[in-house]
C-alpha positions in Angstrom: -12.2 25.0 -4.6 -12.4 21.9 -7.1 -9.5 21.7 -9.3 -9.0 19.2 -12.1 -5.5 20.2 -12.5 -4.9 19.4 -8.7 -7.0 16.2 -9.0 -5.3 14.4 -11.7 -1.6 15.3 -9.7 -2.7 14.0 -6.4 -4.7 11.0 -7.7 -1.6 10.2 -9.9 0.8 10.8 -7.1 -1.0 8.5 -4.7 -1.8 6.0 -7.1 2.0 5.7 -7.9 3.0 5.3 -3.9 0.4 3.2 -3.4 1.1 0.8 -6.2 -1.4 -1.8 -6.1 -1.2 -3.3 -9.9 2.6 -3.8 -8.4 1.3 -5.6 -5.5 -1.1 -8.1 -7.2 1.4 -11.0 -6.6 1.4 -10.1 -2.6 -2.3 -9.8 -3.5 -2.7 -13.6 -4.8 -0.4 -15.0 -2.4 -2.1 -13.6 0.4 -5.8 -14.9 -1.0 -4.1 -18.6 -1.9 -2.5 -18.2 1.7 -5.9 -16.7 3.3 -8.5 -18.0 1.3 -10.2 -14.9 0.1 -9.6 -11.4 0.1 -12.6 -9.3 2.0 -12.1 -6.2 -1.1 -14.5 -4.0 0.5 -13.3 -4.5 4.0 -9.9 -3.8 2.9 -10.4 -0.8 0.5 -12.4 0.7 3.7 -9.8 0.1 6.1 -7.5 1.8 3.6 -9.7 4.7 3.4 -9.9 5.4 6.9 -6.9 4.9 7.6 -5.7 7.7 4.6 -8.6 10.0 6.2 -7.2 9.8 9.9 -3.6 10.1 8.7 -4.1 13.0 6.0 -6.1 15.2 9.2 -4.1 13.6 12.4 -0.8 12.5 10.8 1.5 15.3 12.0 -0.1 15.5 15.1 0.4 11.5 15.5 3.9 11.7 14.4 4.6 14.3 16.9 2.5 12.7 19.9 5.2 10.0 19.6 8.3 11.7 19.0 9.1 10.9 15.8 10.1 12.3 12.4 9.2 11.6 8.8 13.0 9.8 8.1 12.3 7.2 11.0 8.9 6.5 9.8 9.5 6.0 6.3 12.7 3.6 7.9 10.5 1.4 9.3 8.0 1.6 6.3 10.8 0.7 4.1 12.0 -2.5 6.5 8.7 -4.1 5.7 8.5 -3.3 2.4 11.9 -5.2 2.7 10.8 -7.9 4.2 7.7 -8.7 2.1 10.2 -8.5 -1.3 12.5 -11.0 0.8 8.8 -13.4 1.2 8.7 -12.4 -2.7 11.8 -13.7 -4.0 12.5 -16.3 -1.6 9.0 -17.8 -0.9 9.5 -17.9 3.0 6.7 -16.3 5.1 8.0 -13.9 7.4 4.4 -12.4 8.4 2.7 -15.2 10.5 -0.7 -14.7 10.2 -3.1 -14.9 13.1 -5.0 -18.2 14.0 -7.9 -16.8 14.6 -7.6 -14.0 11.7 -9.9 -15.4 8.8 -8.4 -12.9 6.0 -4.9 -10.5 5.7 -7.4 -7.8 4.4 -6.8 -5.5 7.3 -3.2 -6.7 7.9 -1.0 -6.7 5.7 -3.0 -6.0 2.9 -4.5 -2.3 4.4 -1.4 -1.4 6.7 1.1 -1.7 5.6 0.5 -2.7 1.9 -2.2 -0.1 0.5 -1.4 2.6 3.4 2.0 2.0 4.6 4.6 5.0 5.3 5.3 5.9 1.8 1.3 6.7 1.4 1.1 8.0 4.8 4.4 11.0 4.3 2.7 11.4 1.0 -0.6 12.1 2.4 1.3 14.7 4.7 3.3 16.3 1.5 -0.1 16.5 -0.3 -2.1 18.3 2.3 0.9 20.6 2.3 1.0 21.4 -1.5 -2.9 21.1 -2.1 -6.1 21.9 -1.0 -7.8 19.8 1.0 -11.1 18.8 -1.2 -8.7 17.9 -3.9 -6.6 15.8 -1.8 -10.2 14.2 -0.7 -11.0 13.0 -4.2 -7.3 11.8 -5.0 -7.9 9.4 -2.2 -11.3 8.1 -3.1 -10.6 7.8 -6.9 -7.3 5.6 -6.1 -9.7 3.8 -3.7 -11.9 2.8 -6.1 -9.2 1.4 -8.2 -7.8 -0.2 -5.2 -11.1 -1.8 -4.5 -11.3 -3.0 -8.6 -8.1 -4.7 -8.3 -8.5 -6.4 -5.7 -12.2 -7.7 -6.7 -10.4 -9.0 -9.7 -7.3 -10.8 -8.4 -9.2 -14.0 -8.9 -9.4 -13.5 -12.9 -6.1 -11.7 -12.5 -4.5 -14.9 -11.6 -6.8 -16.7 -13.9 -5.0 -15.1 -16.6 -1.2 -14.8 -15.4 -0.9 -18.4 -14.9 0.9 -19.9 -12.6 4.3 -19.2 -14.3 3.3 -16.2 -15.2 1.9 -15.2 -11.1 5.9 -16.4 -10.0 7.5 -14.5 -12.2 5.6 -11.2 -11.8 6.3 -12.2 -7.8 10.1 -12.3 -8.5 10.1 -9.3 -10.4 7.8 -7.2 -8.1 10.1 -8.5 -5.0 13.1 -7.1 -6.8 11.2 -4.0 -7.2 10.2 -3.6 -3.6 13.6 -4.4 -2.7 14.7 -1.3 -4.7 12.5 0.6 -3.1 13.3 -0.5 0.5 16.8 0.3 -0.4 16.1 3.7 -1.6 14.4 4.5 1.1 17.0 3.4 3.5 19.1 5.3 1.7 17.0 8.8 1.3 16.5 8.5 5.0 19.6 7.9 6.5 
């Protein structure tokens, strides 16, 4: 049932999708542009959202008509978009008024579970069995939920030079990946 083997390749698999030490600039822009980050709302929300899509995600997909190259199409448009808020420090995701915190949106969906975790979850419940898949999740969860508890010191220690430039580089980096994906699922 329980495989180590199986654990360690999901949990590393997911962990490099979901890529949250890559996203701790979106991470401390969001909290200067928020106020705070709710972690344990978030990591939550991300967590439910992984178990709903890793048992109902083909069925979802299907109910609506639409295949794994459109989803990860519009997965990699605001990936896109949030490089292009990155680089060019222009907000392109207006937050809600009455929204106290981004910890459900963008942070959850699409940052943490966007389409590249969501097709993975899909390819993993494929390829592995499902207890294994279960504690991928919740051990990349916890580390989700460490980081973001931390972005505080995090930032503490980067700097302010040091948070921009890890921005720039990390909004190339999305970029790349947007672009790969546009291109992988043309």
């Amino acid at each position: 049932m329980f495989s180590l083997k199986e654990i360690a390749s999901v949990t590393l698999i997911l962990f490099a999708v979901i890529d949250i030490i890559g996203s701790i600039p979106i991470i401390i822009d969001l909290r200067k542009r928020e106020g705070k980050i709710e972690s344990e709302k978030a990591t939550v929300v991300s967590g439910i959202l992984m178990i709903i899509f890793l048992f109902l995600g083909q069925s979802i997909l299907q109910l609506f008509g639409i295949d794994f190259q459109s989803f990860a199409m519009a997965g990699a448009i605001i990936i896109f978009l949030i490089g292009l808020e990155m680089i060019l420090g222009k907000d392109f995701f207006h937050t809600d008024p009455e929204t106290k915190s981004g910890s459900i949106v963008p942070l959850a969906f699409p940052l943490i579970v966007g389409a590249g975790t969501m097709t993975t979850l899909l390819s993993l419940r494929a390829a592995y069995s499902l207890p294994n898949v279960l504690v991928g999740i919740v051990l990349n969860l916890v580390f989700v939920y460490l980081v973001l508890k931390s972005s505080s010191w995090i930032e503490r220690k980067l700097g302010k030079d040091g948070a921009n430039v890890l921005r720039k580089v990390f909004g190339i980096i999305l970029l790349a990946i947007a672009i790969k994906l546009f291109k992988t699922n043309l």
